[in-house]
N, C-alpha and C positions, 0 to 999 in steps of 0.2 A: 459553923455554918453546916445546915445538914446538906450532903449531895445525892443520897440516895435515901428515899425512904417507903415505907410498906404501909399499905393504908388495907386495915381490916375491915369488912363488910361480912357483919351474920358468922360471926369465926374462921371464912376463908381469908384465905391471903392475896390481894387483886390486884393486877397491873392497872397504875395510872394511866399507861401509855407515855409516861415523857422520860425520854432520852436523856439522863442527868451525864454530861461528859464536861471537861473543861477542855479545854484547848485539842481537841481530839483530830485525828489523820480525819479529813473531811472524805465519806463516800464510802468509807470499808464498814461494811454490816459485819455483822457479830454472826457467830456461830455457835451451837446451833442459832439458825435463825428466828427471831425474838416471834411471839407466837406459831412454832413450828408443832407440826402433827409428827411425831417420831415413830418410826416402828421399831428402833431397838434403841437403848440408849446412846446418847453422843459421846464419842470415844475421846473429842478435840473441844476443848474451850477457846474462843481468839475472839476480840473486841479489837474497836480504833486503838489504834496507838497514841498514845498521851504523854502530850508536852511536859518535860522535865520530870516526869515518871524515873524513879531508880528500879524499883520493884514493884508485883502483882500481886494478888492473893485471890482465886477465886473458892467463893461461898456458893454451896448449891442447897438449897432447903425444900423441904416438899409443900404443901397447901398451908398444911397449919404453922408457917414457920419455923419447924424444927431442921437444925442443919444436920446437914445429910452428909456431909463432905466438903472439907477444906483443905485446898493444894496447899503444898508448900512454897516459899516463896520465889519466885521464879523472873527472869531481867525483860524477857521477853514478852508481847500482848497476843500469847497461849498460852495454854494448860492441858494437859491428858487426864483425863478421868482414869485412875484406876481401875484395873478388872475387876478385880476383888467387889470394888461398889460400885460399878457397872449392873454385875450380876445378879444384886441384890433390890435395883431399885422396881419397883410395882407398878403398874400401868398405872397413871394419874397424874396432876400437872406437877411444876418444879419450878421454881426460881431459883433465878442465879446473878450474884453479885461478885463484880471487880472491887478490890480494893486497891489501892491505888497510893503507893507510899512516893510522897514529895520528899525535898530535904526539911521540909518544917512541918509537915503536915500529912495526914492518910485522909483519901477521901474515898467516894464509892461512886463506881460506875454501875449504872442500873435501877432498878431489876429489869432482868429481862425473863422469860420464861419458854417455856417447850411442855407439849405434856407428849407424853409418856403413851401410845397405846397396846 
């Protein structure tokens, strides 16, 4: 069953707009916030917290789909961007996926996105 997925138009990469979460903390937005104007990159990933979730993985990729950055795995619904690729990301938009490891199953929260100005 796909839970997150990327729909191509013209070789961008575009937000559906649907919230793909399963069992999610109902009311807690996601951070950055899912179509946000950023002026410096976001330092904190955090999304709903997800029923019987063990672990996270967040994916951050720029327009064309290429990943930019993949946290390690982590128990908690945050993540810190490293500086290192902080530093180096370019004014333009970003997608970002939860992965979301069950005991039988990974599934994905998102996309959600920010651009960059």
């Amino acid at each position: 069953m796909a839970v997150g997925l990327y729909v191509r138009v013209g070789g961008r990469l575009e937000d559906d707009g649907v919230l793909r979460s399963l069992a999610s903390e109902p009311g807690r937005p996601t951070v950055p916030a899912n179509g946000a104007d950023l002026d410096a990159p976001p330092i904190e990933f955090s999304w709903p917290l997800q029923a019987d979730a063990k672990s996270y993985r967040v994916i951050l990729r720029d327009a064309s789909a290429r990943i930019i950055w993949r946290s390690g795995q982590v128990t908690a619904n945050r993540a810190s961007l490293h500086v290192p690729v902080a530093t180096t990301l370019a004014p333009q938009t970003y997608y970002w996926t939860v992965e979301v490891e069950r005991s039988e199953s990974i599934r994905e929260l998102g996309p959600f996105w920010f651009r960059l100005e």
